[in-house]
Structure formats: C-alpha cells, structure tokens
C-alpha positions as CSV (number, residue, x, y, z in Angstrom):
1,X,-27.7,18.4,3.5
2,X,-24.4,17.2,5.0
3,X,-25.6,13.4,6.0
4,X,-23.4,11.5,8.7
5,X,-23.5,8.8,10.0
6,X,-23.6,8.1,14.0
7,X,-22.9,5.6,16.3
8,X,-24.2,5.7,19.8
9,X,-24.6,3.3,22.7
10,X,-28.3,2.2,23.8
11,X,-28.9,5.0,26.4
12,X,-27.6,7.2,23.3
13,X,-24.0,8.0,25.4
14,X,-20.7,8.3,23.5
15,X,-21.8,9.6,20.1
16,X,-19.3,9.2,17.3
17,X,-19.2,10.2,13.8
18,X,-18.4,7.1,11.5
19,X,-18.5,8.7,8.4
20,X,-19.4,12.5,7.0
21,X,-20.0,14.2,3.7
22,X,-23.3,12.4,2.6
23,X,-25.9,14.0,1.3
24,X,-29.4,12.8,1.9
25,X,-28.8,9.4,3.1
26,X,-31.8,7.4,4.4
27,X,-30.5,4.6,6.3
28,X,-27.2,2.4,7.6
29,X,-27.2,-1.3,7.8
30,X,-24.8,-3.4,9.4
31,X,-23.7,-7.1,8.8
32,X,-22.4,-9.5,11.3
33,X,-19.4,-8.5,10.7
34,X,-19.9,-5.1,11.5
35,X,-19.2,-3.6,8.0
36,X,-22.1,-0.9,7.4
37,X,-24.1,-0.4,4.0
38,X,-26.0,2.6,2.7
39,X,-27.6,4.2,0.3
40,X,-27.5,8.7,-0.7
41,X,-30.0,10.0,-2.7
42,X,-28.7,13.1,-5.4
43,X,-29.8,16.1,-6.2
44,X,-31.9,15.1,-9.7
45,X,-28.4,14.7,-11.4
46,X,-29.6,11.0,-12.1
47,X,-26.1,9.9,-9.5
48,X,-27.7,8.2,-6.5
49,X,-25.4,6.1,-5.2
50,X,-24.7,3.2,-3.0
51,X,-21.5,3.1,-0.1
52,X,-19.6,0.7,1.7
53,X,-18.8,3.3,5.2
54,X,-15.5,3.1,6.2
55,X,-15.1,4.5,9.4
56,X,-14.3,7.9,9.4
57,X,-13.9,8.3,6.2
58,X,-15.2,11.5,4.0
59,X,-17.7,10.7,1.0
60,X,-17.4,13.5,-1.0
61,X,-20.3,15.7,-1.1
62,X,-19.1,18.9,-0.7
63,X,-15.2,20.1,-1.5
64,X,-13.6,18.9,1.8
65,X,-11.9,22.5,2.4
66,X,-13.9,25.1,0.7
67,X,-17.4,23.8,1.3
68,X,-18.5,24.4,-2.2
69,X,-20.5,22.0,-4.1
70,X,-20.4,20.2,-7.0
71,X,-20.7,22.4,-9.8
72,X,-18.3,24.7,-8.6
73,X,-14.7,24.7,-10.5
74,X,-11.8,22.8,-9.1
75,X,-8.6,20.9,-10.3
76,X,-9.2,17.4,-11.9
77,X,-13.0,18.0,-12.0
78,X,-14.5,14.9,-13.2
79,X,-16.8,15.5,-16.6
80,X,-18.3,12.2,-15.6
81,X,-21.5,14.0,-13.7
82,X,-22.0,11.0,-11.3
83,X,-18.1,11.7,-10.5
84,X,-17.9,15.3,-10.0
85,X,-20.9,15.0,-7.7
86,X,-19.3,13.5,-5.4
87,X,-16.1,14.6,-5.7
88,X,-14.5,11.2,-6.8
89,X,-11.3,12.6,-8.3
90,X,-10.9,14.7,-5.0
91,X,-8.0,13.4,-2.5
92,X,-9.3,12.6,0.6
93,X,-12.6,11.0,-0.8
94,X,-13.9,7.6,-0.8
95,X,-14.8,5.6,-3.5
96,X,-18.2,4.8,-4.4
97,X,-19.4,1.2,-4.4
98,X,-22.6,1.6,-7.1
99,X,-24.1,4.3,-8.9
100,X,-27.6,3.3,-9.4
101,X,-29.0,6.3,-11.2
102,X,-32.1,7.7,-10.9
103,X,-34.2,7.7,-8.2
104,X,-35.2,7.8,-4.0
105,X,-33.2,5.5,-2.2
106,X,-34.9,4.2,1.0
107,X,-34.4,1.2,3.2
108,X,-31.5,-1.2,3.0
109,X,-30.4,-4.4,4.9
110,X,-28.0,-7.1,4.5
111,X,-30.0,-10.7,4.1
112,X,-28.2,-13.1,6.1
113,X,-30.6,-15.9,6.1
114,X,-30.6,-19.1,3.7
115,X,-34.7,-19.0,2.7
116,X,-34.3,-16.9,-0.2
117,X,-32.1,-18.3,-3.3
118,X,-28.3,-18.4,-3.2
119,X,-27.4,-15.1,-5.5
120,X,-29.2,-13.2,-2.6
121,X,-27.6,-14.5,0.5
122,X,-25.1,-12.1,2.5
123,X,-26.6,-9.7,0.1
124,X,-27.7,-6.2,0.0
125,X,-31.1,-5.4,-0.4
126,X,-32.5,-2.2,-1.0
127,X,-36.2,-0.6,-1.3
128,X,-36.2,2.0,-4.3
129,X,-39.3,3.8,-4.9
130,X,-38.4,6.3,-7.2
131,X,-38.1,3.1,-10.0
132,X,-40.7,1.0,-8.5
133,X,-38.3,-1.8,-7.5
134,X,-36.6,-3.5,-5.0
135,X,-33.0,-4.0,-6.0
136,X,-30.3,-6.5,-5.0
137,X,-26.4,-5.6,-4.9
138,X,-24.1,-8.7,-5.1
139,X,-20.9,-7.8,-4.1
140,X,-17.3,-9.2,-5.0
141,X,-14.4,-8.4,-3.0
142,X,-11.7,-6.3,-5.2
143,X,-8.5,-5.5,-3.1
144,X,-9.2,-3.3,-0.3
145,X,-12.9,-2.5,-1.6
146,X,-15.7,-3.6,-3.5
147,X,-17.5,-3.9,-6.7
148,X,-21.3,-4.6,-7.0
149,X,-23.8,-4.9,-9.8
150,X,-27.5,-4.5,-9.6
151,X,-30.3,-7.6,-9.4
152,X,-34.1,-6.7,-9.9
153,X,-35.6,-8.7,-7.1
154,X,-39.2,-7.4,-7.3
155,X,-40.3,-5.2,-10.1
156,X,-43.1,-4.1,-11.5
157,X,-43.6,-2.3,-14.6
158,X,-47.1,-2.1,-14.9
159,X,-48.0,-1.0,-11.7
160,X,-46.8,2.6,-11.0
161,X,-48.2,3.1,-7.7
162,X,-45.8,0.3,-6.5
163,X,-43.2,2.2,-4.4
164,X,-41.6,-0.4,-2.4
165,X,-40.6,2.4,0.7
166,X,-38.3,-0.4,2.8
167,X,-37.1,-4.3,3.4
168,X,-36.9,-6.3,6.4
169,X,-36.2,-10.3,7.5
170,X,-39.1,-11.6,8.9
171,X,-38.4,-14.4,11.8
172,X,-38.6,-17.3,9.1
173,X,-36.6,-15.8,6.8
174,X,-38.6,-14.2,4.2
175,X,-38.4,-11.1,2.8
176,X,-40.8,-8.2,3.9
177,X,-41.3,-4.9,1.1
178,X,-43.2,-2.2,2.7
179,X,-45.2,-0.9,-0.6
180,X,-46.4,3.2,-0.2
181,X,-48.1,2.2,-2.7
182,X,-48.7,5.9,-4.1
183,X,-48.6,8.1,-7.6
184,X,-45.8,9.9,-6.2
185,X,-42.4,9.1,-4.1
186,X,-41.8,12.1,-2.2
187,X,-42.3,15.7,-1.3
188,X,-45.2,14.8,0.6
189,X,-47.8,14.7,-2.1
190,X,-49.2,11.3,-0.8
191,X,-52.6,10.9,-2.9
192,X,-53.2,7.6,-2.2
193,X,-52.7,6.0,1.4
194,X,-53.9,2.9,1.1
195,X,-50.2,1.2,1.9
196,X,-49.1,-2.9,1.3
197,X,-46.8,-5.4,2.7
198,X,-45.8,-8.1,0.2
199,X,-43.9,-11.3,1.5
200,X,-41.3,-12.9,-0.8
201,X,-40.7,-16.6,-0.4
202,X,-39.8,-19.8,-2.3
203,X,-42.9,-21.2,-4.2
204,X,-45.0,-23.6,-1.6
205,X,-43.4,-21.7,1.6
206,X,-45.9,-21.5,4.1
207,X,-44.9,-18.5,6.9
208,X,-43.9,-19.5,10.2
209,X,-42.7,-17.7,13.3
210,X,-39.9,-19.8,14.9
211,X,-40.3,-20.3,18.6
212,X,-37.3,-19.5,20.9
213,X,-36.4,-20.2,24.5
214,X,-34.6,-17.3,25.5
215,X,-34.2,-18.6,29.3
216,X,-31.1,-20.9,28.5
217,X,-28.0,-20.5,26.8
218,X,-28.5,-23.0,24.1
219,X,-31.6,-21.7,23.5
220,X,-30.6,-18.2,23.0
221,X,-27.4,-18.8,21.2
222,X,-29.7,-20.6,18.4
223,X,-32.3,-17.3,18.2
224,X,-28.7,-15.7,18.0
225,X,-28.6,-17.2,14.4
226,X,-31.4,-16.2,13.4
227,X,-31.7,-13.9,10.4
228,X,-34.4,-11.7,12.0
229,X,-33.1,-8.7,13.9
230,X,-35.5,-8.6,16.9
231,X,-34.7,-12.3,17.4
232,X,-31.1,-11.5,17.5
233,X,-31.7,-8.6,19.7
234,X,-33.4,-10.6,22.1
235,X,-31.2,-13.3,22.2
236,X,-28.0,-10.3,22.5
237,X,-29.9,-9.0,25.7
238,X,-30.9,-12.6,27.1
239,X,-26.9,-13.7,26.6
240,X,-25.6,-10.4,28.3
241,X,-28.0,-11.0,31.2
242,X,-27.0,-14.7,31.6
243,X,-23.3,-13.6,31.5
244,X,-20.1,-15.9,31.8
245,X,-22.4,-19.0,31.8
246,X,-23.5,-18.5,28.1
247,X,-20.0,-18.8,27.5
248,X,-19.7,-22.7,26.3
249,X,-22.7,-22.1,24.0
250,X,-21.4,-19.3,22.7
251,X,-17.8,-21.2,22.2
252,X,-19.4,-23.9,20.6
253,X,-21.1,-21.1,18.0
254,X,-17.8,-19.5,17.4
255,X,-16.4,-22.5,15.3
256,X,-19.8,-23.1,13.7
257,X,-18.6,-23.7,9.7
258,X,-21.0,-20.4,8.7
259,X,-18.6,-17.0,9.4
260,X,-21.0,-14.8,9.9
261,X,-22.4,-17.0,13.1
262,X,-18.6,-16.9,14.5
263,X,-18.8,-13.2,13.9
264,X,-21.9,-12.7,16.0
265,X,-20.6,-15.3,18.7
266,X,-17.6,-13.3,19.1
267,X,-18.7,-10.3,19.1
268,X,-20.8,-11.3,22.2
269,X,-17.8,-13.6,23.9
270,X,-15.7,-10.0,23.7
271,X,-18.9,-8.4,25.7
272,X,-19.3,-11.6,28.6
273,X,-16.0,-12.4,29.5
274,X,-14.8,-8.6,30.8
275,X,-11.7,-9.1,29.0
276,X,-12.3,-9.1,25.0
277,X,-8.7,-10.2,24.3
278,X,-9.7,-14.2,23.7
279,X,-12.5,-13.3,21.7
280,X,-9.9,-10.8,19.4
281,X,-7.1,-13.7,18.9
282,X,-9.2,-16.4,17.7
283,X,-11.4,-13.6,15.6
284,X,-7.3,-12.6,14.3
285,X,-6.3,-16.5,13.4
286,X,-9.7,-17.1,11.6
287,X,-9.3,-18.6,8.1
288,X,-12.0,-16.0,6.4
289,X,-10.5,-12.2,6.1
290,X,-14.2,-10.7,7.1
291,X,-13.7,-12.5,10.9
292,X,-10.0,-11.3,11.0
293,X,-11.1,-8.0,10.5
294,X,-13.3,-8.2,13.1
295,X,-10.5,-8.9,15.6
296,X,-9.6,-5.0,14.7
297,X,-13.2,-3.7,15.4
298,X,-13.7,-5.7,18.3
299,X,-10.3,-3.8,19.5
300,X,-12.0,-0.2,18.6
301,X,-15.3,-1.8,20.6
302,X,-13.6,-2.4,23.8
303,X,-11.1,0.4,23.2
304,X,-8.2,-2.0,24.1
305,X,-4.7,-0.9,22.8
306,X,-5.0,-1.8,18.9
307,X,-1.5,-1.5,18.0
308,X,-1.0,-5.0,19.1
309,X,-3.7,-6.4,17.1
310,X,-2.2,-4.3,14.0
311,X,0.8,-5.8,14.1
312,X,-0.5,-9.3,14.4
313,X,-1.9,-8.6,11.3
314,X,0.1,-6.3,9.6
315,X,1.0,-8.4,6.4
316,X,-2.2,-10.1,6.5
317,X,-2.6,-11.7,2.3
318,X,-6.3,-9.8,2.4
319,X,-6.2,-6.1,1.4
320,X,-9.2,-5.5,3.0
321,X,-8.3,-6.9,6.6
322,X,-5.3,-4.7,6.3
323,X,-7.5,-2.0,5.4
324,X,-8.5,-2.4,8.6
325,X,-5.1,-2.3,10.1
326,X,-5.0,1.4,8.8
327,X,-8.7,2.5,9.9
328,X,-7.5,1.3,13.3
329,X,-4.2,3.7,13.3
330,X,-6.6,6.8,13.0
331,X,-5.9,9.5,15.3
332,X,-3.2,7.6,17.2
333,X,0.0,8.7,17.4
334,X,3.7,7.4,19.4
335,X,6.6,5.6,17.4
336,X,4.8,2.3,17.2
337,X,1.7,3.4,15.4
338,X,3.9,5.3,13.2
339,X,5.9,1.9,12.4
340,X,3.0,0.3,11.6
341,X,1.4,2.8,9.4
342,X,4.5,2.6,7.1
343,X,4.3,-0.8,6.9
344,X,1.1,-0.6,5.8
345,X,1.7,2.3,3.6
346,X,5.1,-0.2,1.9
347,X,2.3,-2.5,1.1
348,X,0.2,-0.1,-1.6
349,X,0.1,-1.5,-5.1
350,X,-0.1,2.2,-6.4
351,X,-3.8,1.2,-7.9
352,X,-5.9,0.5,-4.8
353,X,-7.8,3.5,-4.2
354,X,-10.0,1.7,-1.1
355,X,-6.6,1.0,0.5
356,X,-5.0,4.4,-0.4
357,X,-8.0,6.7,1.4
358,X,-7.5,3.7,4.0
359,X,-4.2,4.9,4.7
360,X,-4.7,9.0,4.9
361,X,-7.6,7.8,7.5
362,X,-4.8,5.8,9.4
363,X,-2.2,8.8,9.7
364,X,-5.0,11.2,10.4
365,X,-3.1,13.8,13.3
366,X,0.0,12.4,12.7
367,X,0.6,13.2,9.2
368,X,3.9,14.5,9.2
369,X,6.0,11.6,11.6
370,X,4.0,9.0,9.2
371,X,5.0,10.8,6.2
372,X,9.1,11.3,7.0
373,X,9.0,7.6,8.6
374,X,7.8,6.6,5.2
375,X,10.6,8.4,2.7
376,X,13.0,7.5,5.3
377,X,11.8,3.9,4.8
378,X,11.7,4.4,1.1
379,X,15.0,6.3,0.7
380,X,15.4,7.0,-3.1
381,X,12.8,4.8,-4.1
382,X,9.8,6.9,-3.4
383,X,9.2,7.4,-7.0
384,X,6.9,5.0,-8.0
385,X,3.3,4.9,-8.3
386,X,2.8,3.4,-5.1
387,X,4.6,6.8,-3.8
C-alpha cells in the first residue's frame, strides 16, 4: 500500500504527485494557506501517524531504493518501532509530525472558524475510530517544521460503539462527527448500521445556516470567509465568474487583520487579474511567514518563473518560509537556481531536519552543480555539522 497524494485541476487535468511513500492514508486537508494535513494508518505496529506534506517530498514507508519494508535490515535502523516504520533515520525521508498510536485514522480538517474555543482554532481535527475519539492536534511552529501534541475533543469511554468515522464545519461554525456507530472499525464487519451525526457547539448555541448573496462581490467575498467549505466553494466559483470586478472587494479582504482571510483573498486576486504577480508581492511583504509563503505557492500555481520570488525571499528570518524557497527550486536547474539553492543550503543550522529534507527536495535533478556550488562556496569550511 504505497499511498500518494494527488493534486488535480476540477476537470481532473494536470495530475501531480505532491507527496509519495504513505501507506494507507485516508484523507488530505488543506488550510488557507495551502499547507496540506494528513493522517496514515500502520500496519498493527501501534505507529499511526500524523504528516505535515511537503510537496514532493518522500514519507518513508518503504526503503526509498530497495523497496523493502520495515522490518528488513538496513544501516542506522531505528529500534524505536514507530521510527523504523517509517524509515525516520533514512536520508531522504520526512519527518513525522505526531505519532498517535494505536488505531484507524479517518477524516481530518483544519477548523478555521472562531465558534468553537480558542485552543481549537486553525487547528487540526481528526475523526479516530479505532479509539473512539475525536482528537485535536495543536501545532507550534519549530524551525522549518512542526511539533503537535494531542487534545481529546470528544470521547467516550463508556460507549464502544462510538466510532466517530469523519469531521466537517458546518455553515455556522460548528463542528460535525460522523459516528459509524458500530462494535467494530474496519474490515467490513459492520454489525450495527444504525449511524449518528453529533453537533459540537458552545453551551446555549442554537444552529443556524448563514444566508449569502452570491450575486455581488461584497456578498461573495464575505461567504468567502466563511469557515464552511461549500460556502467557500461557492463564493470561489461566484468570484471567478464575476471576474476583474470582484477585484476591490477582494482588495479590501486582502488587508483584513485575520491571515488566513488574506490568504484566501489572494489566492483568488492571483486567479482574476490574469497576471498573479500583484497578488505574489504583497503575499511576499506580508508581516505573518504563513502569507509569505504563500507568495511561493501562488508562483508554483500560476507556474510563473519562481526564481524571482526566491530570491526576494531568500534570507527571509522564518525557516519555514524559506523552506519554501527550497520546495520551489525542485527540479529546476540553470546557474540562478543553483545560486539560490546554496544560499539556502549556507543557511542550515546543522539541526533542522524539516529544512535539511527541504533542501535535497530543492536540488532534486541538479544534485551535482548544487553540490560543487556549495563546497566552492564553503571552501575549507565544509566541516561542520551544517555540512
């Protein structure tokens, strides 16, 4: 089971592999930003795990060169089991974000509304039947990556037949668990198929739907905040139709003071305007690294020349937005790309393993110009644990 996962546009043209070497993953979610979440289910060795996907980057299922799995012998093989099963000590690999045991992994999301309490905004959330919960991962920032820890949200103990199965935002912001609600969580040996929906909500919160006008710009650039998908969607497809005269609305949402609403205004001023270059400079002189970052995907989008936008950013203070700089450098070659991978590559603590797999990403089919660049850079200095 060699999971992937796959971008496509709508009418399912111009398939791409964003990341490779999963093993049973269930589902991708993406933020505003565009950064994409998941979960992979193991193989009963009690190592499920949770990933941030960096594009095209290999997550260490199965020995990168020989195919062979986990069990099989190989040079610094973890003892750690929830290591060696992914091949964490192997070059090449990225690192995991969470190990949460145990267990099926199902559906994920990202909540970006402001209903639920504080610790679970911009937060992942994440159905897991195999331990009859539903699970929150808040996440810190840590150099080029990530740490996370784990947050029951809604548990139940008592109630084994509870298999919360997947999550979603519902238009007012509440949470929706899909229960199975079932003995058993997989292997199709439903007994019971009765099925539940629970909705989780402040105390006193009566449900609402939110009522949009999709027909104006204003109108659709505030369903555009929504934290509901299909309002979002709508409001996407009611923008691109309206064109360059959604374009002051959506201006006016780009400076709103919440980053992910920029993101999603930008992202959408890049698609209206024919020319994504405005919406990439102010994404690239935004004061939060997640938006600057974004100037770099919006680049890859639009398939404009990114080597510009790299080097506008090349010593950006954030680790992770020149994390980015590197993703962006994959499979380019040419003197300038080469410049600014070593750049980059001068910029290693030695300690940052996000950043370092960041980097082989970046020089990926143009290894060996990036490589004598760099010790020409270097000179005798290479020795040192950032080389």
């Amino acid at each position: 089971m060699d999971g992937m996962v796959i971008r496509c546009e709508t009418d399912f043209s111009e398939v791409e592999v964003l990341g490779y070497n999963f093993r049973n993953n269930w589902e991708v979610t993406v933020d505003s930003y565009g950064s994409m979440w998941q979960s992979d289910n193991d193989n009963g060795s009690s190592s499920c795990r949770v990933n941030f996907v960096m594009e095209h980057g290999n997550y260490g299922y199965r020995d990168e060169v020989t195919g062979l799995g986990y069990q099989s012998p190989r040079t610094n093989m973890s003892p750690n089991i929830s290591e060696s099963m992914w091949h964490q000590n192997d070059p090449g690999v990225i690192p995991n974000l969470l190990i949460t045991g145990a267990g099926a992994p199902t559906g994920i999301l990202v909540y970006e509304g402001d209903l639920l309490p504080e610790p679970f905004r911009g937060q992942m959330i994440h159905a897991e039947p195999g331990r009859n919960v539903v699970w929150a991962f808040p996440i810190e920032k840590s150099g080029a990556g990530y740490t996370a820890t784990i947050n029951n949200l809604a548990h139940s103990e008592a109630d084994r037949n509870y298999r919360p199965s997947d999550v979603s935002v519902a238009p007012d912001g509440s949470l929706i668990i899909a229960d199975w609600y079932d003995p058993v969580d997989c292997c199709h040996r439903t007994i019971d198929d009765t099925g539940r929906l629970f909705r989780v909500a402040p105390p006193g919160h009566a449900y609402t739907i939110p009522k949009f006008d999709f027909e104006t710009p204003e109108g659709a650039v505030q369903a555009l905040r929504s934290p509901n998908l299909s309002a979002r969607h709508l409001a996407w497809t009611a923008i691109e139709k309206m064109g360059i005269k959604a374009r002051p609305a959506l201006a006016a949402m780009a400076k709103d003071p919440n980053p992910r609403f920029r993101a999603r205004a930008l992202w959408l001023l890049a698609e209206i305007d024919g020319d994504p270059q405005a919406a990439i400079a102010l994404a690239a002189q935004d004061d939060v690294d997640d938006v600057r970052s974004l100037a770099l995907r919006i680049a890859r989008r639009h398939r404009v020349p990114v080597e510009p936008v790299v080097a506008v950013l090349l010593r950006d203070p954030s680790a992770l937005v020149r994390r980015e700089c590197a993703v962006s450098l994959h499979r380019l070659t040419g003197a300038e790309a080469t410049r600014l991978w070593v750049e980059l590559a001068q910029q290693h603590d030695g300690k940052d393993r996000w950043y370092l797999e960041a980097l082989g990403i970046g020089e990926h089919k143009n290894e060996t110009p990036c490589f004598e660049a760099w010790l020409k850079a270097v000179g005798d200095d290479w020795n040192t644990p950032a080389g």
